[in-house]
PyMOL Python script that loads the backbone (N, CA, C, O; Angstrom):
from pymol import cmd

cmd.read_pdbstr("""\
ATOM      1  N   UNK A   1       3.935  91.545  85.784  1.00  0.00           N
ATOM      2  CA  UNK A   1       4.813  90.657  85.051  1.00  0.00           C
ATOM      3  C   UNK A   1       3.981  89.751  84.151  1.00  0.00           C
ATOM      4  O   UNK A   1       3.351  88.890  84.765  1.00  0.00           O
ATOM      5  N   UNK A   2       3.848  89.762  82.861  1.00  0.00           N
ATOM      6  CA  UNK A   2       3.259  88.540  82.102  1.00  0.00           C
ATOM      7  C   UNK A   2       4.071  87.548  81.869  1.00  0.00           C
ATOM      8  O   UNK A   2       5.299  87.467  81.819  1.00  0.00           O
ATOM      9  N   UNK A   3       2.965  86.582  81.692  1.00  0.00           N
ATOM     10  CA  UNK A   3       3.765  85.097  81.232  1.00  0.00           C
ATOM     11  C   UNK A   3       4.048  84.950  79.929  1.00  0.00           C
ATOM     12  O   UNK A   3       3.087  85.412  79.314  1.00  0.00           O
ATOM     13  N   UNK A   4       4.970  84.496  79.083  1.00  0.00           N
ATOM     14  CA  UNK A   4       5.257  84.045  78.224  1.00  0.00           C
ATOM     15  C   UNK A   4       4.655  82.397  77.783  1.00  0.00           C
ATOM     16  O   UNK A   4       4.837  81.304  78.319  1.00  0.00           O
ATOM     17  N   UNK A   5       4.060  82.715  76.858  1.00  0.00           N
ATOM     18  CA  UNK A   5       3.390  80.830  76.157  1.00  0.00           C
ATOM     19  C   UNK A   5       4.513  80.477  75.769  1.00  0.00           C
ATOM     20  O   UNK A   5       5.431  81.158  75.312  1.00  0.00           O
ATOM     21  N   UNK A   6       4.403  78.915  76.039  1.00  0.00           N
ATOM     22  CA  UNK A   6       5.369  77.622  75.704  1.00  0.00           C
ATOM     23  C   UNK A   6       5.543  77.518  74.820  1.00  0.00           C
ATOM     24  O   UNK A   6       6.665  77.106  74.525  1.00  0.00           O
ATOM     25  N   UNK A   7       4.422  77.854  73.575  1.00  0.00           N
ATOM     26  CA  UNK A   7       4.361  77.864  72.337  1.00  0.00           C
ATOM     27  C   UNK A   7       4.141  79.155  71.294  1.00  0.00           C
ATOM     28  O   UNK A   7       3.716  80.287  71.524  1.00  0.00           O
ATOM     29  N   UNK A   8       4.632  78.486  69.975  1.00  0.00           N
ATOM     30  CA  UNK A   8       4.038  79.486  68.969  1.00  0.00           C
ATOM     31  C   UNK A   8       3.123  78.933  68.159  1.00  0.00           C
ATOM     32  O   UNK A   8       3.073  77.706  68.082  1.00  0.00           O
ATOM     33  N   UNK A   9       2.404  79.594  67.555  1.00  0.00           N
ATOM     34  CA  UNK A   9       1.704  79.136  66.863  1.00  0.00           C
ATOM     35  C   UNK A   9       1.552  80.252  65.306  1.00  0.00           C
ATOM     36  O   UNK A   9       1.919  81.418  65.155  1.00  0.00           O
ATOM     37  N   UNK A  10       1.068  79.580  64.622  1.00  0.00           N
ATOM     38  CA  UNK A  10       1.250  80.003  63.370  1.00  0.00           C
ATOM     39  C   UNK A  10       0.406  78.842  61.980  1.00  0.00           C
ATOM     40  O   UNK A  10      -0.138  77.748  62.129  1.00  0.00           O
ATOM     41  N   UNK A  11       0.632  79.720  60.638  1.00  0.00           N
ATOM     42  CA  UNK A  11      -0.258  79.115  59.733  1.00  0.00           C
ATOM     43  C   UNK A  11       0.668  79.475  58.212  1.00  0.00           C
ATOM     44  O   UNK A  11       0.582  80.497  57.532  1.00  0.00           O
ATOM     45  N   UNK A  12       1.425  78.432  58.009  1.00  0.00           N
ATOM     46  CA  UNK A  12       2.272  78.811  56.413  1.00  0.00           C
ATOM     47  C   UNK A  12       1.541  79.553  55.550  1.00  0.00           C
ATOM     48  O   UNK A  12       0.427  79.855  55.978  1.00  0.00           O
ATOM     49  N   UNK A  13       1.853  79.988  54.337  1.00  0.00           N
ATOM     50  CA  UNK A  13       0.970  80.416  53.442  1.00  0.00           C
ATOM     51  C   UNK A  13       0.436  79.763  52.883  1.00  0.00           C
ATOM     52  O   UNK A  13      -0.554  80.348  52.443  1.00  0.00           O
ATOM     53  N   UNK A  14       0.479  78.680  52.551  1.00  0.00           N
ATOM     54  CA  UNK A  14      -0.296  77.094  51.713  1.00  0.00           C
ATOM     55  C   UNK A  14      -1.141  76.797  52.602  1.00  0.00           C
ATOM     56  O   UNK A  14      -1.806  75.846  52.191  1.00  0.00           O
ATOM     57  N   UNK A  15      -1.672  77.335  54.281  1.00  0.00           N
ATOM     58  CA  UNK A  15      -2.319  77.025  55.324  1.00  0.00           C
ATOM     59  C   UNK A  15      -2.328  76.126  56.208  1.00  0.00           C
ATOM     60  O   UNK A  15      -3.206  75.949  57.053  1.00  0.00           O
ATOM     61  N   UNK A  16      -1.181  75.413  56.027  1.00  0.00           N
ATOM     62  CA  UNK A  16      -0.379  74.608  57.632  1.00  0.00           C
ATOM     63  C   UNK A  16      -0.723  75.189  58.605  1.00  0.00           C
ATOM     64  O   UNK A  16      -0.478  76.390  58.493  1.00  0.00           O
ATOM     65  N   UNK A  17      -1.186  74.926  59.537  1.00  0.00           N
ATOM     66  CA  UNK A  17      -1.461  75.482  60.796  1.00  0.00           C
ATOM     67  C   UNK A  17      -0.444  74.710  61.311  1.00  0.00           C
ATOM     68  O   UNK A  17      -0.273  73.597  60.813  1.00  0.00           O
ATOM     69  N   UNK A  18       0.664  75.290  62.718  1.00  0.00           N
ATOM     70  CA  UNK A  18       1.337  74.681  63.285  1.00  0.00           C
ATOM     71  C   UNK A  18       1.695  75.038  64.457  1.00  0.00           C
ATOM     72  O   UNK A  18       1.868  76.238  64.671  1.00  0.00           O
ATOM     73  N   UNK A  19       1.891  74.077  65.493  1.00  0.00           N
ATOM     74  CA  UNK A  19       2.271  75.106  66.949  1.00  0.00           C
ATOM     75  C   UNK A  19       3.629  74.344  67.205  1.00  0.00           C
ATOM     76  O   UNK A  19       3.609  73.114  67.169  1.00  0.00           O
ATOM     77  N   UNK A  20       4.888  75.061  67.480  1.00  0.00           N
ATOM     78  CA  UNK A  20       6.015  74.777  68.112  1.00  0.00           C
ATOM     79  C   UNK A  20       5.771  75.105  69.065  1.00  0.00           C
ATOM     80  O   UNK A  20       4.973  76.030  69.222  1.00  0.00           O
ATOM     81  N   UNK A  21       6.610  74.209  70.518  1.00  0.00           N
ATOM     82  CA  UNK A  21       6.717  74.736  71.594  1.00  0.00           C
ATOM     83  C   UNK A  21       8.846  75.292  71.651  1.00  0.00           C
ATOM     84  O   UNK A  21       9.906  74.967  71.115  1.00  0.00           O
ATOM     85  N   UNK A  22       8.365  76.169  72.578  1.00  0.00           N
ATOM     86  CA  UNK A  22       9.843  77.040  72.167  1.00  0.00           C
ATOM     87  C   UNK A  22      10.947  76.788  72.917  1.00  0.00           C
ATOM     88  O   UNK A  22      11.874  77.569  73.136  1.00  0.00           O
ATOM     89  N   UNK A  23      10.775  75.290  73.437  1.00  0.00           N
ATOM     90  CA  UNK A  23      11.859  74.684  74.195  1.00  0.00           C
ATOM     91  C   UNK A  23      12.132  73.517  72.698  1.00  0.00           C
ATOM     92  O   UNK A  23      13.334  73.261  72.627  1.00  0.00           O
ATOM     93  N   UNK A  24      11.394  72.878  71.680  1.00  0.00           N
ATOM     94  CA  UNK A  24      11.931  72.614  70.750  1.00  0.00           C
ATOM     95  C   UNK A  24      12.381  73.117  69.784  1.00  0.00           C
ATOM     96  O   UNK A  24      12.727  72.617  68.713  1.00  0.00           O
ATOM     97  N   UNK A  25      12.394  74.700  70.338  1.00  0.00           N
ATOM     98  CA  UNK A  25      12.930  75.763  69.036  1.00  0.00           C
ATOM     99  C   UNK A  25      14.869  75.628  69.514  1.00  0.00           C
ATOM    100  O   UNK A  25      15.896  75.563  68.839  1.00  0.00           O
ATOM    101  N   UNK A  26      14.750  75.632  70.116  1.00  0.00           N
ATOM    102  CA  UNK A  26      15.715  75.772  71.512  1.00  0.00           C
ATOM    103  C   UNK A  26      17.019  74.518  71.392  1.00  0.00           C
ATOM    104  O   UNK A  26      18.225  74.665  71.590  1.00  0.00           O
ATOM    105  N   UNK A  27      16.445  73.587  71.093  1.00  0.00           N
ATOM    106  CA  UNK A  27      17.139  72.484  70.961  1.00  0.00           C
ATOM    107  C   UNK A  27      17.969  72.114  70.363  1.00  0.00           C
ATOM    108  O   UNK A  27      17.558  71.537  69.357  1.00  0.00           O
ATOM    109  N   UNK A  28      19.567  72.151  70.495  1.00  0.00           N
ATOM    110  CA  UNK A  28      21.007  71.855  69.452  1.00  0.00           C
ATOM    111  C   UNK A  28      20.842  70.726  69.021  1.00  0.00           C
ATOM    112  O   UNK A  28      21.751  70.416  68.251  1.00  0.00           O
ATOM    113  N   UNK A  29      20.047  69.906  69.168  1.00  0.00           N
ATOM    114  CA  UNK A  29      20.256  68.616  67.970  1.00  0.00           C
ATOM    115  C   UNK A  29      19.365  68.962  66.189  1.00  0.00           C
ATOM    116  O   UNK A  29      19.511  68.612  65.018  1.00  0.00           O
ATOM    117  N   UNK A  30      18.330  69.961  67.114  1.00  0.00           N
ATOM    118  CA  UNK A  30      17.552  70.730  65.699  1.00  0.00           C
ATOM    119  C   UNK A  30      18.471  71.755  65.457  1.00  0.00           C
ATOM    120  O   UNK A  30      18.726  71.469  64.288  1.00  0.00           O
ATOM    121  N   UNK A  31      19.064  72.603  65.662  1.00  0.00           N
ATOM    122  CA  UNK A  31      20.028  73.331  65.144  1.00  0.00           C
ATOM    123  C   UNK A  31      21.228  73.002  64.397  1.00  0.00           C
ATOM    124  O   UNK A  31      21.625  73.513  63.350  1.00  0.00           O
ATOM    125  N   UNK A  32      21.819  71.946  65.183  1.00  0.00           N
ATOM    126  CA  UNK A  32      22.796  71.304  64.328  1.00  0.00           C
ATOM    127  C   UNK A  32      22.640  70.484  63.060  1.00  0.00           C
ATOM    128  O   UNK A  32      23.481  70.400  62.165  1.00  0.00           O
ATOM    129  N   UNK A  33      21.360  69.842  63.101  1.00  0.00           N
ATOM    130  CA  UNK A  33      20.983  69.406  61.840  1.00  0.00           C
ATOM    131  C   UNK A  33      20.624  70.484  60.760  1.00  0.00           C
ATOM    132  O   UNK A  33      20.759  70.310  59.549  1.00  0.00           O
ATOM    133  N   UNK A  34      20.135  71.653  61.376  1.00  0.00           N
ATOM    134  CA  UNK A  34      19.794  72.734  60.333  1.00  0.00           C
ATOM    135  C   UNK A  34      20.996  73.375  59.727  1.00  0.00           C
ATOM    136  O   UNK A  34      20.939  73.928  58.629  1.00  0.00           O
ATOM    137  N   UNK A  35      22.303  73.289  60.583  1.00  0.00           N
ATOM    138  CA  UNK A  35      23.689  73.889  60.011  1.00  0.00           C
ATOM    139  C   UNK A  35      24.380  73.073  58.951  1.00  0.00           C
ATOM    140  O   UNK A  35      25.303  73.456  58.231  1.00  0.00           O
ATOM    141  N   UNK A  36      23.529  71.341  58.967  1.00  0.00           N
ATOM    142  CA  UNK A  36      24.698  70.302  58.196  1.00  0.00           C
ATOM    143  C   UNK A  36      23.694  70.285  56.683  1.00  0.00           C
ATOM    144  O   UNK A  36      24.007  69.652  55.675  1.00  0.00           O
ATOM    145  N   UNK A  37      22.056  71.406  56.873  1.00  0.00           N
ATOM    146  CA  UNK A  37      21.372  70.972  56.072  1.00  0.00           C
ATOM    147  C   UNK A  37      21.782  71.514  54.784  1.00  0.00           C
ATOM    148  O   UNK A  37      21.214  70.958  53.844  1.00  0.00           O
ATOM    149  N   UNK A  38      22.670  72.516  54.435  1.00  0.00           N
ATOM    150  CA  UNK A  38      22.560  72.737  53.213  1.00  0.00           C
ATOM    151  C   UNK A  38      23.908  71.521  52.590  1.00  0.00           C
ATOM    152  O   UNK A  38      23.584  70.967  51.539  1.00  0.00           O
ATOM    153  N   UNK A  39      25.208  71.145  53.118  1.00  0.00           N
ATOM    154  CA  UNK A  39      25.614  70.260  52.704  1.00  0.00           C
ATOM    155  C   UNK A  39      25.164  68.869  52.931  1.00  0.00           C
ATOM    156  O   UNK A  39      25.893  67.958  52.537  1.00  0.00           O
ATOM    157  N   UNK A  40      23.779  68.538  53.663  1.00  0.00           N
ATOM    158  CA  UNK A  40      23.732  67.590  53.221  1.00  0.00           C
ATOM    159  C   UNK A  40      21.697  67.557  53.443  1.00  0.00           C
ATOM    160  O   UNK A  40      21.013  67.909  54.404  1.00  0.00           O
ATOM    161  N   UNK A  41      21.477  67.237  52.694  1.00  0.00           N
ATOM    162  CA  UNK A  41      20.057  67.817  52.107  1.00  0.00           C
ATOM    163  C   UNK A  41      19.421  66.060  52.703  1.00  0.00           C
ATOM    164  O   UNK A  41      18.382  65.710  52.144  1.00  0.00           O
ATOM    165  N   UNK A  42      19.813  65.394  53.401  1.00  0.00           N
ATOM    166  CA  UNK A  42      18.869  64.048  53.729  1.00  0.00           C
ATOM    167  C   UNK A  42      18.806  64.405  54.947  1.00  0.00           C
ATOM    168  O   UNK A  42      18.464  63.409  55.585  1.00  0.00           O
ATOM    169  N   UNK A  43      18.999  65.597  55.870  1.00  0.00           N
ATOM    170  CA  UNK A  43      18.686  65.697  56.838  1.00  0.00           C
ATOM    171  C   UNK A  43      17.729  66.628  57.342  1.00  0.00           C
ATOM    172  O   UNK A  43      17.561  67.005  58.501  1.00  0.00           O
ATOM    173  N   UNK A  44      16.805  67.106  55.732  1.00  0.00           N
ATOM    174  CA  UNK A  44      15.623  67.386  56.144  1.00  0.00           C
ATOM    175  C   UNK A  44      14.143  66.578  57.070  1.00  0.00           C
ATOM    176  O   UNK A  44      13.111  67.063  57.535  1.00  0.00           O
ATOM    177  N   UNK A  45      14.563  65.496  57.034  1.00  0.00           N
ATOM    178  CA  UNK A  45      13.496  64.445  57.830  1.00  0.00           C
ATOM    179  C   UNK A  45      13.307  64.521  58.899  1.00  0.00           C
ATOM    180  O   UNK A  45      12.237  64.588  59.505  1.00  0.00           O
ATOM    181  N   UNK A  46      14.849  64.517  59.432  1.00  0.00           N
ATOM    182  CA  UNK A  46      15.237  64.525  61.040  1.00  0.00           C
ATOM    183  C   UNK A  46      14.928  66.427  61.188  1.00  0.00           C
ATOM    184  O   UNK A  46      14.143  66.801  62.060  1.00  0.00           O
ATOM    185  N   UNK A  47      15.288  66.974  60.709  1.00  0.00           N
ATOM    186  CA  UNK A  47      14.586  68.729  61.153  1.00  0.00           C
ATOM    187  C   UNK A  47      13.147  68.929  60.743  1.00  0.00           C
ATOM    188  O   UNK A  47      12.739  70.060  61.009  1.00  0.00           O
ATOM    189  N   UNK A  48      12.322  68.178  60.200  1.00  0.00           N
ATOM    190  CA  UNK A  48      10.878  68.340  60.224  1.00  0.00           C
ATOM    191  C   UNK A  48      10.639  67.159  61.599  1.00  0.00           C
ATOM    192  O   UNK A  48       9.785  67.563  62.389  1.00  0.00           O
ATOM    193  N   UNK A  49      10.940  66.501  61.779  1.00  0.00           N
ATOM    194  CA  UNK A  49      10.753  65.529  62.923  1.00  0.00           C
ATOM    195  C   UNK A  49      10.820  66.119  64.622  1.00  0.00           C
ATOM    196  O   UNK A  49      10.081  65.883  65.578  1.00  0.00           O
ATOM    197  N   UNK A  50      12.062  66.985  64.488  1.00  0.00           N
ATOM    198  CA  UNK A  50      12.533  67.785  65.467  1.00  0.00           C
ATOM    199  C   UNK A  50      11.725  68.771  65.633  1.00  0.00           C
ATOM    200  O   UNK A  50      11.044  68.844  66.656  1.00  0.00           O
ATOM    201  N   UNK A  51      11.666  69.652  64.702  1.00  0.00           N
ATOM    202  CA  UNK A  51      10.973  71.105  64.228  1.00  0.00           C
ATOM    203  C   UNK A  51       8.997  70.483  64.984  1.00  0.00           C
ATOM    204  O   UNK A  51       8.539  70.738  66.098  1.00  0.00           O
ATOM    205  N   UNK A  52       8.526  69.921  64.188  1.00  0.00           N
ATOM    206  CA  UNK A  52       7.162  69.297  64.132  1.00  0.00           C
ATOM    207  C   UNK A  52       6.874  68.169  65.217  1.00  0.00           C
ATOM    208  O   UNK A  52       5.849  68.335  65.878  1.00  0.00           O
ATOM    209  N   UNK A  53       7.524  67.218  65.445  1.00  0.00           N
ATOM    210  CA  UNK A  53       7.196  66.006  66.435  1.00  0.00           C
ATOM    211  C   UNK A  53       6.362  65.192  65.454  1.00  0.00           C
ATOM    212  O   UNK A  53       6.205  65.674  64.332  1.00  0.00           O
ATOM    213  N   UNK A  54       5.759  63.908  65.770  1.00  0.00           N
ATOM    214  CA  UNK A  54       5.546  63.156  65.085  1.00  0.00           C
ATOM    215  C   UNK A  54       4.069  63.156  64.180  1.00  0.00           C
ATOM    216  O   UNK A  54       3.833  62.974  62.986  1.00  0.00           O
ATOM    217  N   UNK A  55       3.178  63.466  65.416  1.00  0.00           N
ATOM    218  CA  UNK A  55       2.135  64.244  64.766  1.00  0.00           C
ATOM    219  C   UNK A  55       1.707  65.415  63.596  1.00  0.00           C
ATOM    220  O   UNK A  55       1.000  65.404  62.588  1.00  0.00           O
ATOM    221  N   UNK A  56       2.238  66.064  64.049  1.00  0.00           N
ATOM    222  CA  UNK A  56       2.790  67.311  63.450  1.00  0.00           C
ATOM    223  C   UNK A  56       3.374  67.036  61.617  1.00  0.00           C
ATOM    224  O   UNK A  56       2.920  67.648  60.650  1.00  0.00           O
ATOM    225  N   UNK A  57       4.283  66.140  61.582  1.00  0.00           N
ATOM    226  CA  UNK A  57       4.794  65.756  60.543  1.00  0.00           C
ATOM    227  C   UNK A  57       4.194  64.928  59.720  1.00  0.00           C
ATOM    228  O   UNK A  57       4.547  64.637  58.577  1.00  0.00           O
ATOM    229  N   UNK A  58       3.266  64.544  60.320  1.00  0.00           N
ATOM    230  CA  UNK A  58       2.455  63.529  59.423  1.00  0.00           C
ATOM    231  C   UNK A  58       1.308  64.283  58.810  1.00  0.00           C
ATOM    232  O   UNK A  58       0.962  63.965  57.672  1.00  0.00           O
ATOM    233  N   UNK A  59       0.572  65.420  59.556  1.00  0.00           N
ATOM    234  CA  UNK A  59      -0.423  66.462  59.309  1.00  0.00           C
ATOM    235  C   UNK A  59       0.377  67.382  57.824  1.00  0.00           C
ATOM    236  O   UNK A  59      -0.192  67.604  56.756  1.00  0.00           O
ATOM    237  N   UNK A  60       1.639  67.734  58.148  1.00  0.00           N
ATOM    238  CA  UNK A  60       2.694  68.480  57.146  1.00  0.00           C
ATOM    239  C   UNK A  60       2.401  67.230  55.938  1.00  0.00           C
ATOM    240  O   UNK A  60       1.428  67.259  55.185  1.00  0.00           O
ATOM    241  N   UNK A  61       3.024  66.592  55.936  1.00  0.00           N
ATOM    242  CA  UNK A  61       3.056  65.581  54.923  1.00  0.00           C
ATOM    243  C   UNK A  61       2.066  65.098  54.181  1.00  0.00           C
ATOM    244  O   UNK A  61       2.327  65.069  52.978  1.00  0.00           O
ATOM    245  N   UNK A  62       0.781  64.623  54.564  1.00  0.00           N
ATOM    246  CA  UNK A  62      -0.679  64.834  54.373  1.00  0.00           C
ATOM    247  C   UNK A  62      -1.499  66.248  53.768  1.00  0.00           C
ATOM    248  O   UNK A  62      -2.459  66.311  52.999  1.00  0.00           O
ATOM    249  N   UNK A  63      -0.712  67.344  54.443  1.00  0.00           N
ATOM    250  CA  UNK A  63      -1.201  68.783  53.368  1.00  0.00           C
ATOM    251  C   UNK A  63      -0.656  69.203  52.180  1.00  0.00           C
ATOM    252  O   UNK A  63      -1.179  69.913  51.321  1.00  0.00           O
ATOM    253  N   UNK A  64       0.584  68.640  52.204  1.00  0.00           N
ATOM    254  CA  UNK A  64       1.444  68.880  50.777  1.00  0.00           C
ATOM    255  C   UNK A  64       1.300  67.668  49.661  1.00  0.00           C
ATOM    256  O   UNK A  64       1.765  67.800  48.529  1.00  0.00           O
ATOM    257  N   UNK A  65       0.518  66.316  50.152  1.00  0.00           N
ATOM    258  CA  UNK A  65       0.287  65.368  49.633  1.00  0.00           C
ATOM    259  C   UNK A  65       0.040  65.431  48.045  1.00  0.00           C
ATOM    260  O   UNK A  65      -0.075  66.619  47.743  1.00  0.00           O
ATOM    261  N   UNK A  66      -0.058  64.781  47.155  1.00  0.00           N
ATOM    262  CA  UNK A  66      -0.089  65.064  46.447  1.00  0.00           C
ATOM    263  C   UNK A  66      -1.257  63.355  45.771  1.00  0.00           C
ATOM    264  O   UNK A  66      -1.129  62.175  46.095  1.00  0.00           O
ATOM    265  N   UNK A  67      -2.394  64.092  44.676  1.00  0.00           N
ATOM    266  CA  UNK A  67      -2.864  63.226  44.180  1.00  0.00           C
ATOM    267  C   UNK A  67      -3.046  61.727  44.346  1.00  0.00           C
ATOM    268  O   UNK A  67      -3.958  61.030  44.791  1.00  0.00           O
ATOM    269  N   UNK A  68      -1.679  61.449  43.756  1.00  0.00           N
ATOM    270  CA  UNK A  68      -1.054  60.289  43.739  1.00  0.00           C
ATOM    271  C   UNK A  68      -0.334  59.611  44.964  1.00  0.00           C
ATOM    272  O   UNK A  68       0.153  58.480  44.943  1.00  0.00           O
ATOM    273  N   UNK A  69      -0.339  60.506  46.074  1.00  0.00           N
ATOM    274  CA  UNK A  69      -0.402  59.500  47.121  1.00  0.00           C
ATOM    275  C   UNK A  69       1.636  60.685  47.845  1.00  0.00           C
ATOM    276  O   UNK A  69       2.144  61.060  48.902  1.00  0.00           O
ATOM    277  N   UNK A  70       1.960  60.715  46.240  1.00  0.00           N
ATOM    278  CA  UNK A  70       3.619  61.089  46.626  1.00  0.00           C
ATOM    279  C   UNK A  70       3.462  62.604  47.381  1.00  0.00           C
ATOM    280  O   UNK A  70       2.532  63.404  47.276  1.00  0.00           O
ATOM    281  N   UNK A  71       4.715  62.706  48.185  1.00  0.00           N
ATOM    282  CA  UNK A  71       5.058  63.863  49.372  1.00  0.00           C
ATOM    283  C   UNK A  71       6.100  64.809  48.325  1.00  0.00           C
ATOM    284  O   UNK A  71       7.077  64.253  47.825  1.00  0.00           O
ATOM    285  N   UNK A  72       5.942  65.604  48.170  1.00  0.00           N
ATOM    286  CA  UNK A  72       7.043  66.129  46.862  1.00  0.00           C
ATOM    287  C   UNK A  72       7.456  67.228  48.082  1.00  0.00           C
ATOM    288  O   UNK A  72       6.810  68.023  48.765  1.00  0.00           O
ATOM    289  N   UNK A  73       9.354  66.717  47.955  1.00  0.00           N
ATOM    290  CA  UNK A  73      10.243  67.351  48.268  1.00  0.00           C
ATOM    291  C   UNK A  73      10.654  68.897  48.348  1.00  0.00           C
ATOM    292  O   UNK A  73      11.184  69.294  49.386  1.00  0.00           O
ATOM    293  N   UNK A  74      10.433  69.770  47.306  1.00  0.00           N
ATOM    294  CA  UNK A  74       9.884  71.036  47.408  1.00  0.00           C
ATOM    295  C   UNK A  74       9.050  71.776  48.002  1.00  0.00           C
ATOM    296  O   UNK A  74       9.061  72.981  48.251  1.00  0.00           O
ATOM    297  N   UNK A  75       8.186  70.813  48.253  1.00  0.00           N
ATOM    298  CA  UNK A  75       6.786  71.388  48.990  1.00  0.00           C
ATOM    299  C   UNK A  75       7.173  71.379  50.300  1.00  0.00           C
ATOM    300  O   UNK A  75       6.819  72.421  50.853  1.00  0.00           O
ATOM    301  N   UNK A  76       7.866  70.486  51.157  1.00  0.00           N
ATOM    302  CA  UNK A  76       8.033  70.114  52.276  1.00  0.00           C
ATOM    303  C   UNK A  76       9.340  71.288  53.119  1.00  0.00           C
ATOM    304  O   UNK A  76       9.571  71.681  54.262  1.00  0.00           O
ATOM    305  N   UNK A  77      10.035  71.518  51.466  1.00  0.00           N
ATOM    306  CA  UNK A  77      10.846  72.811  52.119  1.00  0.00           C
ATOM    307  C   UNK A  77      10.502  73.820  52.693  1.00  0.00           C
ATOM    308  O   UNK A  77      10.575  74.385  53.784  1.00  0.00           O
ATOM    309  N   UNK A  78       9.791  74.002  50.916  1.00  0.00           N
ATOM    310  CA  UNK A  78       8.891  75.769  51.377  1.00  0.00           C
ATOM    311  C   UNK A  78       8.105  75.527  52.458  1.00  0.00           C
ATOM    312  O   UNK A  78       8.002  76.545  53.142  1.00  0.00           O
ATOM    313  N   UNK A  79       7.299  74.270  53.046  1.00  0.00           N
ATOM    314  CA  UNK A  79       6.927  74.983  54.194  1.00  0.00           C
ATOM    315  C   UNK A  79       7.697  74.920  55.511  1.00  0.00           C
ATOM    316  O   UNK A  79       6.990  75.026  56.514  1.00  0.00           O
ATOM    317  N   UNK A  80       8.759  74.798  55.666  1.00  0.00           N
ATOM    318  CA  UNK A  80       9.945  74.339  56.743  1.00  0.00           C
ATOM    319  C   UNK A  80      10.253  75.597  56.780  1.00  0.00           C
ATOM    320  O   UNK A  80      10.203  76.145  57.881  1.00  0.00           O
ATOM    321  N   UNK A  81      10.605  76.297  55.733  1.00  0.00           N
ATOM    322  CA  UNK A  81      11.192  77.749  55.583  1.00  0.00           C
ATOM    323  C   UNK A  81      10.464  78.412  55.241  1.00  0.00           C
ATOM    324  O   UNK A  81      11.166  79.190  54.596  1.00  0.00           O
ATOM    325  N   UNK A  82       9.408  78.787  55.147  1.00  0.00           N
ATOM    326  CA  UNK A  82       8.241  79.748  55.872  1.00  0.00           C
ATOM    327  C   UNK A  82       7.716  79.375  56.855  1.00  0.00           C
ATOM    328  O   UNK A  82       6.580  79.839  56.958  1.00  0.00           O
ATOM    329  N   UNK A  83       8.191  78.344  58.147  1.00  0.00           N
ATOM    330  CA  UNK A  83       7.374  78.444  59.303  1.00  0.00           C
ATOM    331  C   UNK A  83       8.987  79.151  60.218  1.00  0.00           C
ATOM    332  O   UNK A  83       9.206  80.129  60.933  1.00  0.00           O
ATOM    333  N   UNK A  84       9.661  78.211  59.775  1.00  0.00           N
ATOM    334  CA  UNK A  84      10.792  79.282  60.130  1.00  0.00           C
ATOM    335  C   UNK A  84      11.648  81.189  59.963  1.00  0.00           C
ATOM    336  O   UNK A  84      12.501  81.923  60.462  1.00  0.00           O
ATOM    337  N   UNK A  85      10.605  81.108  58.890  1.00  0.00           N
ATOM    338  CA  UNK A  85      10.495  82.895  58.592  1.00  0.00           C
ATOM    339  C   UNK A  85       9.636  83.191  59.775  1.00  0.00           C
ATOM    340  O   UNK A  85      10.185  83.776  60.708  1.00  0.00           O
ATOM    341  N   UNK A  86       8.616  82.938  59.863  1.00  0.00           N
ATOM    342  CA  UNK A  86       7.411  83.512  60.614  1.00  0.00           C
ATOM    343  C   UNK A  86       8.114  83.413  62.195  1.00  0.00           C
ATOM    344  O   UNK A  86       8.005  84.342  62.996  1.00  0.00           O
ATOM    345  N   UNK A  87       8.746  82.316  62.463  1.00  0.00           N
ATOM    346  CA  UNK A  87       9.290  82.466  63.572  1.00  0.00           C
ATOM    347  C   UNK A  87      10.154  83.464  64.191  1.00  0.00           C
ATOM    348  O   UNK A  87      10.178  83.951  65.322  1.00  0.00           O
ATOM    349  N   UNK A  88      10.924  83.652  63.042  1.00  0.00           N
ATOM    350  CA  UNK A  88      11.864  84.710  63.164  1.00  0.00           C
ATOM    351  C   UNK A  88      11.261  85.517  63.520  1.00  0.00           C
ATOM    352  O   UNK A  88      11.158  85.803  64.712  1.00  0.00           O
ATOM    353  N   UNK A  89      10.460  86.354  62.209  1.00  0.00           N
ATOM    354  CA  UNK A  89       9.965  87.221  62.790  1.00  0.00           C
ATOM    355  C   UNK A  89       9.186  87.809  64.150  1.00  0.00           C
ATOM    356  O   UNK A  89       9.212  88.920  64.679  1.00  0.00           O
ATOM    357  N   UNK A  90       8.210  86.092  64.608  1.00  0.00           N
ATOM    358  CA  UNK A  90       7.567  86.496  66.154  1.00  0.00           C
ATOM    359  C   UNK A  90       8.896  86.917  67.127  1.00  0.00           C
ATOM    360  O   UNK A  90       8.777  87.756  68.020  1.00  0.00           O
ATOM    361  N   UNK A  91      10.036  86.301  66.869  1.00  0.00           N
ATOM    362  CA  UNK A  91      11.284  86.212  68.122  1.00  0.00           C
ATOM    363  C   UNK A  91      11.665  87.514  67.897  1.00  0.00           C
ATOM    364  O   UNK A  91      12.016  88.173  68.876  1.00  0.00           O
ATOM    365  N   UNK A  92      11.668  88.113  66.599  1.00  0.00           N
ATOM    366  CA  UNK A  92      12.352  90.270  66.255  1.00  0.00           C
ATOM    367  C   UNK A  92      11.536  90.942  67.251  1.00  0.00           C
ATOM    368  O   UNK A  92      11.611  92.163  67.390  1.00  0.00           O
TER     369      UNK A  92
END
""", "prot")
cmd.dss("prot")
cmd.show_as("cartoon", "prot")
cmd.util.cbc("prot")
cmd.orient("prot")
């Protein structure tokens, strides 16, 4: 019988390295925010918060950084939804 890890781990294509554990994959308050996200787009914060934990989000935010100090909104998608592709795919 093997064990299954707590976590996943993974690396966006921009090179985020990131590890979810898969009891916060798991979690209906991150799901439900991901269902209200396309009508309402300010609740990307709270699903990188959920998704990432606090650490995590600040490392995200810091790699997409930009020059000038600003976090640009686009950037923060694409990598939300390519860590969530990759997930998918480990769970197929």
């Amino acid at each position: 019988m093997t064990t299954q890890k707590p976590t996943i781990s993974g690396q966006t294509q921009s090179g985020f390295k990131y590890v979810l554990k898969k009891k916060d994959l798991n979690n209906f308050e991150l799901f439900e925010a991901l269902s209200e996200l396309q009508d309402n787009p300010l609740l990307l914060p709270k699903v990188v918060l959920l998704l990432l934990g606090c650490e995590q989000k600040k490392m995200l935010y810091d790699h997409v950084r930009e020059k000038d100090g600003t976090v640009p909104i686009e950037k923060i998608e694409k990598e939300i939804t390519d860590i969530f592709k990759q997930v998918k795919e480990i769970k197929n």
